[in-house]
N, C-alpha and C positions, 0 to 999 in steps of 0.2 A: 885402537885405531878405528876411526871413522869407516862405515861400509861403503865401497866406493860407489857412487852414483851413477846406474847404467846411462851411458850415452844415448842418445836417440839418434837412428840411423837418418843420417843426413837425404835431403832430396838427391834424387834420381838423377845422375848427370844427363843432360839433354843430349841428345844426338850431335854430333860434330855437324857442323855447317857442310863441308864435306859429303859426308854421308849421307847426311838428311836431301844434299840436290841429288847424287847418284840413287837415292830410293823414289824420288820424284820422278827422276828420270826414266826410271824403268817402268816405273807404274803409268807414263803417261806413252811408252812405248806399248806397252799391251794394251791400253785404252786405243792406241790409232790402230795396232795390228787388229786388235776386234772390228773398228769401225770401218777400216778399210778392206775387210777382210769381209765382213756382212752387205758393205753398201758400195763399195768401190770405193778408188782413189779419188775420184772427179765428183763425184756424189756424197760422200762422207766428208763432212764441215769439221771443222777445228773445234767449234763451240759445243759440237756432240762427242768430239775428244775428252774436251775442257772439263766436261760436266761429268763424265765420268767417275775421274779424280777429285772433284772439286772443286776445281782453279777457273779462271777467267780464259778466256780466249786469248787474250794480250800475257796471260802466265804461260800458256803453252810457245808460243814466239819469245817469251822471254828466258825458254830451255834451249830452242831448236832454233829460232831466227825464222822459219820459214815451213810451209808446208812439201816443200819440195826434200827441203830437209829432214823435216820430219820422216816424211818416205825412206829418203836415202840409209837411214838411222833404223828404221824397219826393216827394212831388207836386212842390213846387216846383224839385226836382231836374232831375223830368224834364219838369215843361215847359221848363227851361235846356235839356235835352236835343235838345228838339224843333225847338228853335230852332237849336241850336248851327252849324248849317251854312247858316244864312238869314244873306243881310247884314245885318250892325251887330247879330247876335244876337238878334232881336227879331220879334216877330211881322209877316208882310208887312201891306199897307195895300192898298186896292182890292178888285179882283175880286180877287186874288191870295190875300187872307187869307182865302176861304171854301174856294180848293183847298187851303190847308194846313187848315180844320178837317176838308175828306174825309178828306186825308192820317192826320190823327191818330185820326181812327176808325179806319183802314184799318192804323195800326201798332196801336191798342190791343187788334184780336185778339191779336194775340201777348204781351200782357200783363194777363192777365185777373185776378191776384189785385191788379195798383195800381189797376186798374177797379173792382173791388170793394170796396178800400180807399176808394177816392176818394166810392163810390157811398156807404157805409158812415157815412163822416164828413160829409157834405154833410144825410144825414138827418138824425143827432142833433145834426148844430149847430142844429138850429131849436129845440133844449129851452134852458132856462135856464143858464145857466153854463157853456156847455158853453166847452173849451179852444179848440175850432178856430171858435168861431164867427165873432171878428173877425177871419178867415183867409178865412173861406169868402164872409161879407159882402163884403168888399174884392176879393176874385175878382171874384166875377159884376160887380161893380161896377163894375172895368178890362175886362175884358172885355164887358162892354156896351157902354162906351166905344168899345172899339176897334172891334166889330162894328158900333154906327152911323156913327163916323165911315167907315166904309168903303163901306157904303151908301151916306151920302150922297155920297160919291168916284163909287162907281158910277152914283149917280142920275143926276150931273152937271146941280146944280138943278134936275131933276125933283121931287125925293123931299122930301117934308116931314118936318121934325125929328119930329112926332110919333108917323108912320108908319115913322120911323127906329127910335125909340126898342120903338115897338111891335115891329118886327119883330125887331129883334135878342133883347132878350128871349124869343121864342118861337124864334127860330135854338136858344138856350142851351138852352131847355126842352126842345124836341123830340130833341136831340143827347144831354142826361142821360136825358129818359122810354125812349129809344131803348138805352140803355144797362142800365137796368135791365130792359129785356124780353128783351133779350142773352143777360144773366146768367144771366135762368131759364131762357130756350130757347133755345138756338144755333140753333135753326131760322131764327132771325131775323139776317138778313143785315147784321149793322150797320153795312158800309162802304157799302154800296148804298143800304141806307135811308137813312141819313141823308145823302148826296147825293140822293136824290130829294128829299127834305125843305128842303134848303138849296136846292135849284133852284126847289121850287113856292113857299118863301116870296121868293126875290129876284123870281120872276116876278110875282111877286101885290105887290110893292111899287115894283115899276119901272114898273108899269101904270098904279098910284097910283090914281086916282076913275074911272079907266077899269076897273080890275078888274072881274072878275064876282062879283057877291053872292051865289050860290045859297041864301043860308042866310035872307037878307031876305026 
């Protein structure tokens, strides 16, 4: 019998068309998070995206459609980010999920143009039409969410749903107002404010009708 003739290992199957845009994808996400992240949102060009990766200007709108989008796609980037080392990926529940909002103020100095982006787009979603608004809507929305249910974890039947619903709300507010005063002044301590913030609203709702009214 003839020695069979070893085959020669066939070329490399190319990457799925698929895969190949979701690796595009994410690479041209950490190219904006860098750039908007060093230069601002309103300062930081597509073309300084683009070059990064590779691609053209017109390749990055032809991932994202838009720079607004692009942002939109950031954020949500990095809150996966923020998560990424939390179990099941996901924001914690309890008292737990108020140390990761200190946390995330406490990492967002060091990214002050996706803070600015973020700060940016949350304004003009309240005009008409605007692209990110059923982005920014549905945010606060799960995030409220998650913030009262956690509450009322902490309350441990204490806490009334509506004093739930009240406080998370102003958790959200005081952690963005806190953010824009950031921006203008670094004088302003953002990871410490806003832990003191989040500590005198959980206290002032775990106290419930015991609270103090000073303002009655």
């Amino acid at each position: 019998m003839d020695d069979e003739v070893p085959q020669k290992a066939g070329p490399r199957k190319a990457r799925q068309p698929r895969q190949a845009t979701a690796e595009r994808r994410a690479e041209i996400l950490r190219a904006a998070a860098n750039t908007f992240g060093s230069k601002g949102y309103l300062s930081g060009s597509l073309t300084e995206v683009a070059e990064q990766v590779g691609i053209t200007h017109a390749g990055v709108l032809h991932h994202f459609g838009s720079k607004e989008q692009l942002l939109v796609e950031v954020l949500e980037y990095r809150d996966k980010e923020d998560v990424r080392d939390l179990e099941g990926q996901h924001i914690p529940g309890g008292l737990e999920l108020f140390h990761h909002l200190v946390r995330t103020a406490r990492a967002n100095v060091d990214r002050r143009g996706i803070v600015q982006g973020y700060t940016v787009l949350t304004g003009e979603s309240v005009t008409e039409n605007h692209p990110a608004r059923t982005w920014v809507t549905d945010r606060f929305r799960v995030l409220r969410g998650e913030i009262r249910t956690a509450l009322l974890a902490v309350g441990n039947g204490q806490v009334s749903e509506e004093l739930a619903d009240c406080a998370a709300s102003s958790i959200i507010g005081v952690m963005d107002g806190l953010q824009v005063q950031w921006l203008l002044d670094e004088d302003v301590d953002l990871p410490v404010a806003t832990q003191f913030a989040i500590e005198a609203i959980l206290t002032a709702t775990l106290a419930g009708a015991q609270r103090p009214h000073p303002l009655s």
